[in-house]
N, C-alpha and C positions, 0 to 999 in steps of 0.2 A: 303469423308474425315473422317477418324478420330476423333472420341471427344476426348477433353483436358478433367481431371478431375482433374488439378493440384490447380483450390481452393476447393475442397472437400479435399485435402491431407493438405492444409495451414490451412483449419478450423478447422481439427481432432488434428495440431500439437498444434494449438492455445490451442485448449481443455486439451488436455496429457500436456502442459504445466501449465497452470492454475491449473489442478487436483494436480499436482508436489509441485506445490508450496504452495496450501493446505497445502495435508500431512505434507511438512517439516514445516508448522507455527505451524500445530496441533502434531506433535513429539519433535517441540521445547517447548510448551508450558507443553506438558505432562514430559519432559525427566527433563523440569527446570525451573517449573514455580515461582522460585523465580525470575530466570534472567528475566523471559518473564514481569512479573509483574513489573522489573524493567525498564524493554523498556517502557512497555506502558506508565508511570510514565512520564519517558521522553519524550516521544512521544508530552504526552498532556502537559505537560511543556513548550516545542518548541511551541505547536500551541498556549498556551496562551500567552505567550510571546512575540509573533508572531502579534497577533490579537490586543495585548493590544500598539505595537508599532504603527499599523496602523490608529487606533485611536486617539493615541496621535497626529500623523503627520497630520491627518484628521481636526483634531481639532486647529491644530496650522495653518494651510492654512486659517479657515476659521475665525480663531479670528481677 
């Protein structure tokens, strides 16, 4: 019988993809790192915003 090496070819696309997707954060950040700066901003806006709601509901359950 034949060997299968078809997850050897799913782990290299996994990898060419991740690598892919790199580049394009590290081309976005170099081509416009105001916008980038301006993501991350939001980014961490969302997650405190985020965190500080869970909190609140956490605390409102258990008053």
């Amino acid at each position: 019988m034949p060997q299968q090496q078809t997850g050897l070819i799913a782990v290299n696309t996994k990898k060419i993809a991740g690598l892919v997707a790199i580049a394009l954060v590290l081309f976005f950040v170099i081509a416009h790192p105001g916008n980038a700066a301006h993501l991350v901003g939001n980014i961490v806006d969302f997650l405190r915003s985020s965190a500080e709601a869970v909190i609140t509901f956490v605390s409102n359950v258990f008053a």
